[in-house]
C-alpha positions in Angstrom: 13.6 162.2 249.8 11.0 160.8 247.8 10.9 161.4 243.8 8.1 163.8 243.4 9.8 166.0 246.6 13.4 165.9 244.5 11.6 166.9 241.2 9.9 169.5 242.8 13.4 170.8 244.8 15.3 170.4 241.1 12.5 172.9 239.3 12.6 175.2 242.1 16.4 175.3 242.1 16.6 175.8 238.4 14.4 178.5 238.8 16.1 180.5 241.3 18.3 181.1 238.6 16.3 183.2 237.0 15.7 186.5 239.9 12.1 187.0 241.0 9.6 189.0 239.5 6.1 190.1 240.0 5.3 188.3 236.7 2.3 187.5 235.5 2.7 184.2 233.5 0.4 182.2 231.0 -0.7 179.1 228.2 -3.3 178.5 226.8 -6.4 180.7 225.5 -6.7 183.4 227.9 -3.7 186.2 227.4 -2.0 187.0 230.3 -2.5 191.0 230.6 1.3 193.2 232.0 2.0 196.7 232.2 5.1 197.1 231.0 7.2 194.5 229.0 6.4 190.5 228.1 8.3 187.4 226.3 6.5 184.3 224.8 8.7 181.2 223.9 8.4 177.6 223.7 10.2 177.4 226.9 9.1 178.9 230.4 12.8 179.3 231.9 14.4 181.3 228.6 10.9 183.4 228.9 12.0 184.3 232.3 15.1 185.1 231.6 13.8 187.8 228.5 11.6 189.3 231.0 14.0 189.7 233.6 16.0 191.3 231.1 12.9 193.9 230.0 12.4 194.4 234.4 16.1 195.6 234.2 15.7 198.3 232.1 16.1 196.4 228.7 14.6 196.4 225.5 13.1 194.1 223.6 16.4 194.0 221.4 17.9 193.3 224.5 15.6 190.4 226.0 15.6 189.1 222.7 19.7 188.3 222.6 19.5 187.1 226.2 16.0 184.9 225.4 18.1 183.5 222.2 20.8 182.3 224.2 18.8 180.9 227.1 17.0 178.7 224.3 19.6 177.3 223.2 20.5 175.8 226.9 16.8 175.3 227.6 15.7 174.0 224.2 17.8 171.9 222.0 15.5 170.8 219.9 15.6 174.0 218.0 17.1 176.3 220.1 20.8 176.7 219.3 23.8 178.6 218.6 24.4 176.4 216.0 21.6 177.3 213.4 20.0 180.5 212.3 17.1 182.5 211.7 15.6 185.6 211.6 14.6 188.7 213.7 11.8 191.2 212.7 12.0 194.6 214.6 9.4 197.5 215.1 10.3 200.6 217.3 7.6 202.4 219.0 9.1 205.3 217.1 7.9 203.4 214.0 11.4 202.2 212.9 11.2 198.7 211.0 14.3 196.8 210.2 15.4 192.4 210.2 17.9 190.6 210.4 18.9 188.0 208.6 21.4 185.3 210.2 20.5 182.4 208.1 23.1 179.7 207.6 25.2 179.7 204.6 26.5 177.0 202.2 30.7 176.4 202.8 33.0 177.9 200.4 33.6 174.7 199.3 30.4 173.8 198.6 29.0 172.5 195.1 25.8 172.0 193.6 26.2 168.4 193.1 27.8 168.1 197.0 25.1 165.3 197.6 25.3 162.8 194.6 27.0 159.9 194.1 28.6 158.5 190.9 25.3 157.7 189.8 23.5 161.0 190.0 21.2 159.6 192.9 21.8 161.7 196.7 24.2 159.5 198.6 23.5 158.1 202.1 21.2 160.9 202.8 23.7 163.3 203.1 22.1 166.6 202.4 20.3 165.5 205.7 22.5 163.9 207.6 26.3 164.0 208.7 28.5 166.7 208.4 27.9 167.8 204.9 24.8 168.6 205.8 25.7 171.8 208.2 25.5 174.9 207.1 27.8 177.5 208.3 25.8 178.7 211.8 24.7 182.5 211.9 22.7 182.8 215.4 25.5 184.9 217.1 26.1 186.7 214.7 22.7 187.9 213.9 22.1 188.4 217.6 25.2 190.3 217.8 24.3 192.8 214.8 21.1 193.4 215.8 22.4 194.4 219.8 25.1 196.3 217.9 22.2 198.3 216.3 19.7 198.5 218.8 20.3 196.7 222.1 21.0 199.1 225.0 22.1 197.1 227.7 25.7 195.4 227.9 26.1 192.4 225.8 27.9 190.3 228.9 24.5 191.0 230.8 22.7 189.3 228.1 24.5 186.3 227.4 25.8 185.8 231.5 22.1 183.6 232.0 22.6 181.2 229.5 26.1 180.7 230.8 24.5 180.1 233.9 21.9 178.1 233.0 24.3 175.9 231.3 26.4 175.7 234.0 24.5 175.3 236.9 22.4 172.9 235.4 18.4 173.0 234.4 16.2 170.0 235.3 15.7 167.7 232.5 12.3 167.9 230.8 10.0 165.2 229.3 10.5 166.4 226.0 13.8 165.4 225.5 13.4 161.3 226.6 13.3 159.7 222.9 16.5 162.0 221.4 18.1 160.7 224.7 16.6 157.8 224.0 17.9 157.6 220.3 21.1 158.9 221.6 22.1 156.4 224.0 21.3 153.6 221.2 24.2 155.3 218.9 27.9 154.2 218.6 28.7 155.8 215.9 32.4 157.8 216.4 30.5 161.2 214.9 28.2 161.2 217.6 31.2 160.6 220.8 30.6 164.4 221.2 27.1 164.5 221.5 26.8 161.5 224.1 28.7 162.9 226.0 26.7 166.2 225.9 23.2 164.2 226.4 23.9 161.4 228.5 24.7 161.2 231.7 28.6 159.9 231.3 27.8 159.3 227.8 25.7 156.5 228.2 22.8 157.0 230.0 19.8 159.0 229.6 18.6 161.9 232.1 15.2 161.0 233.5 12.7 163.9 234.1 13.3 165.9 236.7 16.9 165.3 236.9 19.7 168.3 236.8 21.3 168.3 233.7 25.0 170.3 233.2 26.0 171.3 230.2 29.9 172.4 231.3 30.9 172.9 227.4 28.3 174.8 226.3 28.7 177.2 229.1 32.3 177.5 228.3 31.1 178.4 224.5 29.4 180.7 225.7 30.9 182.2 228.2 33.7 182.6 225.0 30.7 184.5 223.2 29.8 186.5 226.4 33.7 187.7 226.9 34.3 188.8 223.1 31.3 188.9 221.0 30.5 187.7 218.0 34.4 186.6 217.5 34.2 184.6 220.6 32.3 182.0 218.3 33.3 182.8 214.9 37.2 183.3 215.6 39.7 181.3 218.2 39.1 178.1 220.3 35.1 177.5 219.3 36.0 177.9 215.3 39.4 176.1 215.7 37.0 173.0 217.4 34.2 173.1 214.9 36.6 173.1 212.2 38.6 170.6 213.3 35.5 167.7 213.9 34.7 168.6 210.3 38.4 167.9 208.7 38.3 164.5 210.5 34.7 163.6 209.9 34.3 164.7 206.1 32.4 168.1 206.7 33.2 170.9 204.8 33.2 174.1 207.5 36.5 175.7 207.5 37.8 178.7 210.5 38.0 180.6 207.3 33.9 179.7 206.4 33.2 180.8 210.2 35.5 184.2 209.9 33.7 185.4 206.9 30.1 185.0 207.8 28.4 188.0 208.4 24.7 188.4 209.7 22.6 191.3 207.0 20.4 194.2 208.2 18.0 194.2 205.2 14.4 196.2 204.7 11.4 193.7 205.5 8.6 193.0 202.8 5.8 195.7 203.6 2.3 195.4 202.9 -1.0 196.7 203.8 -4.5 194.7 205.2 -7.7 196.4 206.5 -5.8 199.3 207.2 -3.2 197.6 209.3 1.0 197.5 207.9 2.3 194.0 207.7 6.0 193.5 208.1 7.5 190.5 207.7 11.1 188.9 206.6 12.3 189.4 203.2 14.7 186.5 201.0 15.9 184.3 201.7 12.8 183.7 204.0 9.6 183.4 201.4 7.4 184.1 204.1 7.1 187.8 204.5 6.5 187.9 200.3 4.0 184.6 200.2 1.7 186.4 203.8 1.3 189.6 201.9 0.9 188.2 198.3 -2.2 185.9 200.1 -3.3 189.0 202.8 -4.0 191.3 198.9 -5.6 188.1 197.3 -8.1 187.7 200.3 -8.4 191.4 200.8 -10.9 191.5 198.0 -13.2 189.3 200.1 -15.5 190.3 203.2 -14.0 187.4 205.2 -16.2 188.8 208.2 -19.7 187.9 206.6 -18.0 184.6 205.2 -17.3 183.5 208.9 -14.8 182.0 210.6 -13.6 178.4 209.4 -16.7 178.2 207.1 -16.6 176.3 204.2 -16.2 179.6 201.6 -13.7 180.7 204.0 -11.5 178.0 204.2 -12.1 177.2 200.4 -10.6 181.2 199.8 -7.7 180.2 202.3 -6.8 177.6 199.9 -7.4 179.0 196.8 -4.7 182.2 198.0 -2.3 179.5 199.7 -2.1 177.6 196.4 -0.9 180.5 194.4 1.4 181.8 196.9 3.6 178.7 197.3 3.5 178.0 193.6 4.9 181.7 193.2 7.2 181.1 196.0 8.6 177.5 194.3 9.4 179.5 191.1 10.8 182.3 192.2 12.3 182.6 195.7 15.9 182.4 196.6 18.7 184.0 198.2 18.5 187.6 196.7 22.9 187.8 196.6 22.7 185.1 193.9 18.6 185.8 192.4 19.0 189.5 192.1 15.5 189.6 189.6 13.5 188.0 192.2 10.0 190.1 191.0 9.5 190.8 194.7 7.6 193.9 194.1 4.7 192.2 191.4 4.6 189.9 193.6 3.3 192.0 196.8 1.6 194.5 194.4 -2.7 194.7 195.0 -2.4 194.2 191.0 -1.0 191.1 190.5 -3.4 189.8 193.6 -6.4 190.8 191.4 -5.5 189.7 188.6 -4.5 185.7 190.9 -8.5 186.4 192.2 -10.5 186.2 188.6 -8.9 182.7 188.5 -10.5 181.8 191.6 -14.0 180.1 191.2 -16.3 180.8 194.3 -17.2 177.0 194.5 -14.5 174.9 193.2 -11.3 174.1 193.9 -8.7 175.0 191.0 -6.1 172.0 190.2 -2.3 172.7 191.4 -1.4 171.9 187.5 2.6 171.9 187.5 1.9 172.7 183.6 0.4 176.2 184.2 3.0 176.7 187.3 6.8 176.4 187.3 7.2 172.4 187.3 8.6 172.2 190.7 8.0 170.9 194.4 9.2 171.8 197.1 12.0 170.3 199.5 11.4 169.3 202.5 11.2 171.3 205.6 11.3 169.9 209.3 8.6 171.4 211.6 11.2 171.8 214.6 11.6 175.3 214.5 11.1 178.0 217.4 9.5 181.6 217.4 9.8 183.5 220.3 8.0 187.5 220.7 9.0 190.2 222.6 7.5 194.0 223.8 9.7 196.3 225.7 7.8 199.1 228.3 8.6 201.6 225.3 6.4 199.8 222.9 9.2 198.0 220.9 8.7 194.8 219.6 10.4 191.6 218.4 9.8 188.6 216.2 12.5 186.2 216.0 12.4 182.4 214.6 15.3 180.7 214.4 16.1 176.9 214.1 18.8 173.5 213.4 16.4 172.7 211.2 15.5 169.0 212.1 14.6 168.6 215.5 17.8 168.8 217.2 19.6 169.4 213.5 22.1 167.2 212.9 22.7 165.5 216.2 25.8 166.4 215.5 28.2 168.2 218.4 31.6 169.2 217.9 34.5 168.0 220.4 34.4 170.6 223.7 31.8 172.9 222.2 28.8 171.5 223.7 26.1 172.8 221.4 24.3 170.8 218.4 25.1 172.0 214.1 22.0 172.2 212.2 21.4 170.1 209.2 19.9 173.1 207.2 22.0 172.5 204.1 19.1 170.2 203.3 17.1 173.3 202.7 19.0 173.6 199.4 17.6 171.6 196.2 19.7 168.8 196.2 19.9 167.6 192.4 20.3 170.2 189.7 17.4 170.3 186.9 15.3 167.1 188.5 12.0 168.1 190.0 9.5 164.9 190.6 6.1 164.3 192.6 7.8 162.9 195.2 9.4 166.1 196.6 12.3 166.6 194.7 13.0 170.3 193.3 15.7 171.2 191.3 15.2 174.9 189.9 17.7 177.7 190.2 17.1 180.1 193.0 17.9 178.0 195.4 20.7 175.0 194.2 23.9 174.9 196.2 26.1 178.1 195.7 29.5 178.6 198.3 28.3 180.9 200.8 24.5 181.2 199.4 21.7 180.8 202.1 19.0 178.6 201.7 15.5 179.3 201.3 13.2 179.5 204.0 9.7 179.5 205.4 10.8 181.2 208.7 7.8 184.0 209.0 8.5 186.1 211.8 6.0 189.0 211.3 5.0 192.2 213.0 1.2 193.8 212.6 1.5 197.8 212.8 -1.4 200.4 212.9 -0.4 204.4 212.6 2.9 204.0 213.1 2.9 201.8 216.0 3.4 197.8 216.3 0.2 196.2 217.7 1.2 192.4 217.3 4.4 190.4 217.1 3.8 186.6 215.5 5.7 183.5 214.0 5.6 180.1 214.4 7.6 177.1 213.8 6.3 174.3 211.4 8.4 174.2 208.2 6.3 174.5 204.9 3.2 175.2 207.8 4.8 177.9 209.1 3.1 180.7 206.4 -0.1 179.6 206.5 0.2 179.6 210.4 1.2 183.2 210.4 -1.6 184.1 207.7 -4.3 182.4 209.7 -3.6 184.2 212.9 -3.7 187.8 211.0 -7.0 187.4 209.9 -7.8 186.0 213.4 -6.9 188.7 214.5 -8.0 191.6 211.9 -11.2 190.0 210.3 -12.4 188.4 212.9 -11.7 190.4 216.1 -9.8 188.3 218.2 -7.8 188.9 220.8 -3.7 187.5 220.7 -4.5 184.2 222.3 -8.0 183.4 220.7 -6.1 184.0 217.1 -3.3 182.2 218.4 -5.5 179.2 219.7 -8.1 179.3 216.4 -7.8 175.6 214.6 -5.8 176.3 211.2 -5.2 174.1 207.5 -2.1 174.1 205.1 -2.0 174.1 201.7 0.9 174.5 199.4 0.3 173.5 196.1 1.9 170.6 195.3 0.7 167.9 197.1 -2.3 169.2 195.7 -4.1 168.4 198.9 -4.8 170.1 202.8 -4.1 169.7 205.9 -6.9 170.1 209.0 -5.8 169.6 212.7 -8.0 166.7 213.9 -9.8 168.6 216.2 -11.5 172.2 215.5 -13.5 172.5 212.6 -16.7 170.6 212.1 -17.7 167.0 210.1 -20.2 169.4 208.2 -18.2 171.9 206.9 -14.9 169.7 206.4 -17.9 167.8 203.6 -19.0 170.8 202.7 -15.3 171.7 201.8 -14.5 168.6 200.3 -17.5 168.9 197.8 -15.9 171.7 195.9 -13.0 169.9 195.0 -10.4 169.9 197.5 -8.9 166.4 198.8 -8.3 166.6 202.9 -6.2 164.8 205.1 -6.4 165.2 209.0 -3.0 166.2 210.8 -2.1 166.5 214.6 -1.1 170.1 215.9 0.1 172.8 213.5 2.7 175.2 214.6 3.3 176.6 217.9 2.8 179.9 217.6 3.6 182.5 219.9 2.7 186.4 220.2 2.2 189.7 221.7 0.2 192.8 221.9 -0.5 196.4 222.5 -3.8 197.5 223.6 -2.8 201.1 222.9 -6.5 202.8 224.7 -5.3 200.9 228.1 -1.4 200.7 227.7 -1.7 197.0 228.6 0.5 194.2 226.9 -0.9 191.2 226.2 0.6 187.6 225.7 -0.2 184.0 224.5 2.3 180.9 224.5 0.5 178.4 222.2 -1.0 175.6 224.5 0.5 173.5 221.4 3.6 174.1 223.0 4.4 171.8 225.3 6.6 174.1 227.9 5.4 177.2 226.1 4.7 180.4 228.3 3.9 184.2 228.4 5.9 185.9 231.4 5.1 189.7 231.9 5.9 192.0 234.7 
């Protein structure tokens, strides 16, 4: 059999798993139109697995679990079981609610968990090794919210993924260099992991290839059988704890029996007439999106024009202010209970941030009339996935490890990879430089306080009723991305994929500079731009992000998988 006829027989196999539909499937900048339900991930197998789940009789609740865990088998970059995230949820019946299942610090955690004798962060460790994981929350948060709101039986949900694992999927181009990195790694961490990625732990998968993930499965088929205590209680917590006691980590079976995904309200805000509903703290999106959306509301973006010069100079001039509020003031609200969320979302305080913006200048990022403080950094490997049911409901979810593929790190006979998100903390308390270094409050290193975040999953609603599910991954990028496709969207009448597609810039304060994606946005105006202050830099993609709609006169849902996405898809039936 020749190689292209046994790549094509592998796909088609791996595919089978997943039972037919009369889908309707899409990339790129056309939506794909379906009648009833539709999912949109960075992966086209786990997006037919949601919408097999929807053709059942599910809801979106329900093809979110089952999407979740068929990520994590077809997606390790930032799929997982092992990290955490957050789910944003709008009912046709107008009910609004998240989820938060970020990850937590250990209980034995300290703020000073990364330095050496000399004060200085030792060997990288708050992003790399073991102290570097966090305490995972992905099935638990997916178990809340099918507690709350799911309608179909959890086994159904989580028996694809178990199958998926497995049976085996066919290896995918996007995983060569961390195989690659992989097989050139000896160290006795990392036994668990070869042997997860490599075919008998020492050689890499090439494309095309089936690729068994017999751990993993038996993980999850733990999870299936008994819920959330199938991962946070017996053989899967006695493992994980046990690779941290003899590699120096800090997780304990008594960290993984105490953590507990939250139901929390969402930041609410209005734009245009439309509701915005995004995630509260610990994730800073939901407060820095609505604090920018009141800023520019004062502005007739429409007669400005799309990606003009103005335009993208107001973009800026919001972004700056929002991630210099979000530096100073955002945290985990358990341990920041006088977070001024509410001044901070209020149409007040966004007038009173637009009579410091000049129409044709750029205002300096000045750490002396902000909060001295930068930001830590925040890997772009992330995944959003959105889901509408036939009923109307709708689900954004973004979850991640954190660096692609987290820590690397797998624990003996689990089969799944530990996030490095503890790196998400500020590592050294009271030291802030230019370099990237923060070290105020909100958000040092407390036992069993989550880290900050710029997951933005985000729902648009209009009289009650969602129209438009969003997020994106990109670390720091992530809010901006979000932003940019709401006014797509609103101001400028686009439909889901032309706002998804749109070029898009970042700015967030300190570096006082932006981003533009290479291609997009003209020479002219980019000068134009440039002459009122603002320093540029050119960038490859930003984001990958994914959404759906309601077109509520024809009943249709609409989809678009960000062509940025390399295996991203829109599957509707």
């Amino acid at each position: 059999m020749s190689h292209i006829s046994s790549l094509r027989s592998t796909i088609v196999g791996a595919l089978l798993l997943v039972t037919a539909l009369p889908a309707a499937a899409q990339s790129g900048r056309i939506p794909v139109a379906a009648d009833n339900g539709m999912v949109v991930t960075s992966q086209f197998t786990a997006s037919e697995v949601g919408t097999r789940i929807l053709a059942k009789g599910g809801n979106a609740v329900d093809a979110a679990v089952a999407t979740a865990f068929a990520l994590a088998v077809t997606y390790p970059s930032a799929g997982n079981i092992g990290g955490g995230g957050f789910l944003v949820y709008h009912g046709a019946d107008g009910e609004t609610t998240g989820f938060n299942f970020r990850e937590k610090a250990p209980l034995s955690a300290t703020e000073t968990m990364f330095l050496g004798p000399d004060g200085e962060i030792q060997d990288h460790s708050n992003h790399a090794g073991p102290l570097s994981v966090g305490v995972p929350g992905t099935v638990a948060g997916l178990w809340l919210a099918h507690q709350r709101l799911g309608s179909l039986p959890w086994r159904e949900l989580v028996e694809p993924a178990v199958k998926l694992a497995s049976e085996g999927i066919p290896m995918t181009r996007y995983m060569e260099g961390f195989m690659n990195r992989m097989a050139q790694t000896d160290e006795s961490m990392f036994a668990a992991s070869r042997r997860v990625f490599l075919k008998n732990g020492t050689t890499p998968y090439s494309t095309g290839e089936s690729w068994k993930q017999p751990d993993l499965a038996a993980t999850l088929a733990r999870v299936r059988d008994n819920g959330k205590d199938g991962f946070y209680r017996g053989e899967t917590a006695r493992l994980l704890a046990a690779y941290m006691t003899e590699h120096g980590g800090m997780i304990t079976e008594e960290d993984l029996a105490r953590y507990e995904a939250a139901e929390q309200p969402l930041i609410h805000g209005t734009y245009r007439g439309y509701d915005v509903y995004a995630m509260s703290p610990p994730s800073s999106g939901g407060i820095a999106i609505v604090e920018m959306l009141n800023i520019l509301e004062g502005y007739s973006l429409e007669s400005i024009g799309h990606n003009s010069a103005l335009y993208l100079h107001l973009l800026t001039e919001s972004m700056r202010r929002a991630y210099a509020d979000r530096a100073e003031h955002i945290g985990d609200p358990l341990f920041n209970p006088d977070m001024p969320v509410a001044r901070l979302t209020s149409k007040e305080y966004a007038k009173d941030l637009r009579t410091g913006i000049d129409l044709f200048r750029a205002s300096p990022s000045d750490s002396s009339t902000f909060n001295s403080s930068l930001l830590p950094h925040e890997s772009e490997e992330t995944t959003h996935f959105s889901v509408v049911d036939a009923e109307g409901n709708m689900v954004s979810l973004t979850y991640t490890l954190e660096y692609g593929y987290g820590s690397r790190l797998v624990a003996d006979g689990t089969g799944f990879l530990l996030n490095n998100e503890m790196g998400d903390f500020n590592p050294v308390p009271g030291r802030t430089t230019r370099t990237g270094l923060i070290g105020t409050t909100p958000n040092l290193v407390r036992p069993e306080q989550r880290m900050l975040s710029s997951m933005s999953p985000a729902i648009l609603a209009r009289d009650g009723r969602p129209v438009m599910a969003i997020g994106s991954p990109g670390g720091r990028t992530i809010i901006n991305t979000v932003l940019q496709v709401i006014l797509n969207y609103v101001d400028f009448g686009m439909d889901v994929a032309q706002a998804v597609e749109a070029p898009r810039i970042h700015h967030q304060w300190l570096p006082d500079r932006t981003s533009f994606e290479r291609i997009g946005i003209s020479p002219d105006t980019i000068r134009l731009y440039e002459m009122m202050g603002h320093e540029v830099y050119f960038r490859g993609s930003q984001g990958h992000a994914h959404g759906v709609s309601i077109d509520y006169e024809t009943g249709l849902r609409y989809g678009a998988a960000d062509s940025r996405a390399y295996d991203g898809r829109a599957v509707g039936y």
